[in-house]
ChimeraX commands (.cxc) that place a marker at each C-alpha (Angstrom):
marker #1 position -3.29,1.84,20.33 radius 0.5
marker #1 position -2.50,4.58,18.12 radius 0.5
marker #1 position -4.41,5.16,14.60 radius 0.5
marker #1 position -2.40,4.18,11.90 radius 0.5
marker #1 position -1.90,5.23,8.70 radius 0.5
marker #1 position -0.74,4.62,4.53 radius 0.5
marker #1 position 2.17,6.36,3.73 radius 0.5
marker #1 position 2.52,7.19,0.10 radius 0.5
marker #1 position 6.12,6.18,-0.96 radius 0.5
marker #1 position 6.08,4.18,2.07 radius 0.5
marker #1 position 7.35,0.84,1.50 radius 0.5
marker #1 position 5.78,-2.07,3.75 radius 0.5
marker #1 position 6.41,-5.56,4.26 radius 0.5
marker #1 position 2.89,-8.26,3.98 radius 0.5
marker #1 position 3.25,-10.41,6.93 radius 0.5
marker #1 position 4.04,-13.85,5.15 radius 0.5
marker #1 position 7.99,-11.25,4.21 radius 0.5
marker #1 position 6.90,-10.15,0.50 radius 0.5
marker #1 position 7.87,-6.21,0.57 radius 0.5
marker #1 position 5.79,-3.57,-2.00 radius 0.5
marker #1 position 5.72,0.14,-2.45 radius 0.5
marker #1 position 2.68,2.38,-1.87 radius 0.5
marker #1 position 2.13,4.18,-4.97 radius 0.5
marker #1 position -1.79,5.93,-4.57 radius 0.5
marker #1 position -4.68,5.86,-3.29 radius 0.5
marker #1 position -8.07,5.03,-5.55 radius 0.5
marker #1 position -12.08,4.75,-5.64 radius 0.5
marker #1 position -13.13,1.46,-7.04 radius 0.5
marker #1 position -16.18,2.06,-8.46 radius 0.5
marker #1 position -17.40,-1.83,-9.20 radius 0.5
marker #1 position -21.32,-2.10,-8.06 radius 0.5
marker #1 position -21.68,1.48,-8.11 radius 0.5
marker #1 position -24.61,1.18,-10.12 radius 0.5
marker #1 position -26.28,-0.96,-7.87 radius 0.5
marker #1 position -24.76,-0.09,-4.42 radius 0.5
marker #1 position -24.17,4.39,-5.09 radius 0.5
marker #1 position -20.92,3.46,-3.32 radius 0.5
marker #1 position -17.26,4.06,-3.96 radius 0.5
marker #1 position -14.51,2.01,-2.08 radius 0.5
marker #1 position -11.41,3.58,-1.53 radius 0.5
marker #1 position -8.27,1.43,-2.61 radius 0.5
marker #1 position -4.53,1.75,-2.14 radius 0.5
marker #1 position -2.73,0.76,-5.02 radius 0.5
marker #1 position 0.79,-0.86,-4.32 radius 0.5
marker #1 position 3.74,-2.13,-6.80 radius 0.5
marker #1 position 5.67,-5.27,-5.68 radius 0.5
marker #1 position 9.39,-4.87,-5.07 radius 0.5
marker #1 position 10.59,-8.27,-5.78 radius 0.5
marker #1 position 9.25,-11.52,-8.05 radius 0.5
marker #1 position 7.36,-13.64,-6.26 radius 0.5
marker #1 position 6.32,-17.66,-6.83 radius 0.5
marker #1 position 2.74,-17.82,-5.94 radius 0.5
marker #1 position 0.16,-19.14,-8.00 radius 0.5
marker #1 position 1.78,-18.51,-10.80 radius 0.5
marker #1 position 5.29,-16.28,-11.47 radius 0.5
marker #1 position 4.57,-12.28,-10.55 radius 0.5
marker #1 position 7.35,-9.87,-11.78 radius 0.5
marker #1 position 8.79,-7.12,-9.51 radius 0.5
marker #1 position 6.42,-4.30,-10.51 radius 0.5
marker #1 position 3.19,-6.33,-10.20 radius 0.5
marker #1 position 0.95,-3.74,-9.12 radius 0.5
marker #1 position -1.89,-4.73,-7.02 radius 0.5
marker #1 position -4.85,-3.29,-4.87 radius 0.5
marker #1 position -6.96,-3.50,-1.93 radius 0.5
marker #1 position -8.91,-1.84,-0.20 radius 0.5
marker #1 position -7.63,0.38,2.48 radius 0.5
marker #1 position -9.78,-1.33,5.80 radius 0.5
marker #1 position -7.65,-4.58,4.54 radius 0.5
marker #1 position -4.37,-3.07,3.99 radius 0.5
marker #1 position -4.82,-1.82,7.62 radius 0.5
marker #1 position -6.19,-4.64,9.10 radius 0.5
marker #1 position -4.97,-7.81,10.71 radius 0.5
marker #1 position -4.64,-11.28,10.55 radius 0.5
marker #1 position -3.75,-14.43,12.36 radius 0.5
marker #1 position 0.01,-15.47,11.62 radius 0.5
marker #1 position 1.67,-18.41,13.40 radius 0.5
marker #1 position -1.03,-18.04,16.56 radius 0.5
marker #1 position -0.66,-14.41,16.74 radius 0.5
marker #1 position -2.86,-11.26,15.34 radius 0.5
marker #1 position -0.63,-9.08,13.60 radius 0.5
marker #1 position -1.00,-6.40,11.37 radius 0.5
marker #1 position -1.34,-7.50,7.44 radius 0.5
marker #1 position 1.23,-4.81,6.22 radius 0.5
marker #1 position 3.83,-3.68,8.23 radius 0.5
marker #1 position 5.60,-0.25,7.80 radius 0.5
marker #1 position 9.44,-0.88,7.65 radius 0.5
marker #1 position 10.24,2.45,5.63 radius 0.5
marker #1 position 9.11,6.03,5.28 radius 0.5
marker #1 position 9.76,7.73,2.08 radius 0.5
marker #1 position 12.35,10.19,2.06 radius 0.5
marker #1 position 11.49,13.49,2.24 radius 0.5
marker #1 position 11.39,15.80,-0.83 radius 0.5
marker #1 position 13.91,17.99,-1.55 radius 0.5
marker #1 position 12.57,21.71,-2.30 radius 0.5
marker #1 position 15.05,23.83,-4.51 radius 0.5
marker #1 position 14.27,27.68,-3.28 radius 0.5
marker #1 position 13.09,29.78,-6.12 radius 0.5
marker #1 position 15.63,32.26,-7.80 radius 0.5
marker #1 position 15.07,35.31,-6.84 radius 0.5
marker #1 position 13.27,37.90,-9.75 radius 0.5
marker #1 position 15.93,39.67,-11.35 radius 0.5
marker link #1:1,2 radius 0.2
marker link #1:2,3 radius 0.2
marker link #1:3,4 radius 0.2
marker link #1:4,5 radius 0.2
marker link #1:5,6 radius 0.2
marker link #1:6,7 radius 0.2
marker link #1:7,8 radius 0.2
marker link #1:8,9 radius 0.2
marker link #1:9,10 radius 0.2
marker link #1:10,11 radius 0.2
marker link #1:11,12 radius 0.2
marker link #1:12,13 radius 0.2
marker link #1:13,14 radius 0.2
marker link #1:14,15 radius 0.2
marker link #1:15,16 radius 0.2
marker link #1:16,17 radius 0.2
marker link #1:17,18 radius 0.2
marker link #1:18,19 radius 0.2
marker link #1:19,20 radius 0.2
marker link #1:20,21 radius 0.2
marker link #1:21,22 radius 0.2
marker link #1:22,23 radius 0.2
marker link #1:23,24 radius 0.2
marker link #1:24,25 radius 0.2
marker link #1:25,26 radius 0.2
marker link #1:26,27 radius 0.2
marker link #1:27,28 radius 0.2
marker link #1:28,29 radius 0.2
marker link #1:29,30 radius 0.2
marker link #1:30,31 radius 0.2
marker link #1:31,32 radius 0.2
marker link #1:32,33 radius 0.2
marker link #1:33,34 radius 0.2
marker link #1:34,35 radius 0.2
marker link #1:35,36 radius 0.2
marker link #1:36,37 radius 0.2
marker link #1:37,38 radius 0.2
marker link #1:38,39 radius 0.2
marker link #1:39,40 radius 0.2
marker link #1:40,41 radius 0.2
marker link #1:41,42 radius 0.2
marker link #1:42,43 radius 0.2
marker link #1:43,44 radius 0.2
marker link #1:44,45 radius 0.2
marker link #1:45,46 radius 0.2
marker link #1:46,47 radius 0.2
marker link #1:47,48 radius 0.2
marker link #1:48,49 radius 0.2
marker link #1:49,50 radius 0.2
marker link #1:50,51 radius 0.2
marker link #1:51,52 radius 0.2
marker link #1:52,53 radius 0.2
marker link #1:53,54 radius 0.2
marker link #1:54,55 radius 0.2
marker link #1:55,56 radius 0.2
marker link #1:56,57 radius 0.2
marker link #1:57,58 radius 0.2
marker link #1:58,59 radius 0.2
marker link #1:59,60 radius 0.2
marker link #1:60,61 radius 0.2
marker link #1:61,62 radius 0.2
marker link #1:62,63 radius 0.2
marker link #1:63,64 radius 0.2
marker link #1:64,65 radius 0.2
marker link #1:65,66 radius 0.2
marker link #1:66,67 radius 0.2
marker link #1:67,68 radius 0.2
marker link #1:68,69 radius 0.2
marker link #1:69,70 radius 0.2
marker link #1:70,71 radius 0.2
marker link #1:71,72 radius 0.2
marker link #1:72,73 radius 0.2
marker link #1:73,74 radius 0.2
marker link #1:74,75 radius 0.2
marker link #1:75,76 radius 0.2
marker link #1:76,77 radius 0.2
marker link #1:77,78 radius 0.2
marker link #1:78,79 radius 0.2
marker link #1:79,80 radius 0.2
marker link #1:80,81 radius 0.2
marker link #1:81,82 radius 0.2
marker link #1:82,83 radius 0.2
marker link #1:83,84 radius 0.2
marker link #1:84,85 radius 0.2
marker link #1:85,86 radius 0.2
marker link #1:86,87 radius 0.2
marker link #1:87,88 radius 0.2
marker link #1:88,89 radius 0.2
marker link #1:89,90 radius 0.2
marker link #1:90,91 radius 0.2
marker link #1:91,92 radius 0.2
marker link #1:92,93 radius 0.2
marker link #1:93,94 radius 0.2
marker link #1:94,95 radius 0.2
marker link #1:95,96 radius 0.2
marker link #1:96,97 radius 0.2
marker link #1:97,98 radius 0.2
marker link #1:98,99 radius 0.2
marker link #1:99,100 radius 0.2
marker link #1:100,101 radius 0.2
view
């Protein structure tokens, strides 16, 4: 099985259908004092409101840490991946510099 990736801009679907935008990646720093170590976090904005536990606006922007975001979990009998890739940003346009006049 093939490595994969966070896409930046990507947008992904959680596996119980709620769809969010990858904005960044992070260090959370909590325990550092205690542990000296830094877990890395992707931070991702919510596309649509969502009813659970409470009411959470599009734009809710949440985090967790990367080994999660990648991982799996068990959904209706079957291991499947958490977040789901179901669109690569577009790529950026470049304008050429003007040439020196």
């Amino acid at each position: 099985m093939a490595e994969r990736e966070i896409i930046i801009g990507g947008r992904y679907r959680h596996v119980e259908g709620t769809e969010y935008t990858v904005s960044r990646f992070a260090l959370d720093a909590t325990g550092w004092e205690k542990t000296g170590q830094l877990r890395e976090v992707v931070i991702y904005v919510q596309e649509v409101a969502q009813e659970v536990a409470g009411h959470y606006p599009a734009g809710t922007v949440y985090t967790r840490e990367v080994k999660d975001f990648l991982g799996q979990t068990e959904h209706e009998g079957t291991l499947v991946n958490t977040f789901e890739l179901i669109q690569a940003p577009e790529p950026q346009q470049t304008n050429p510099t003007p040439p020196q006049q």
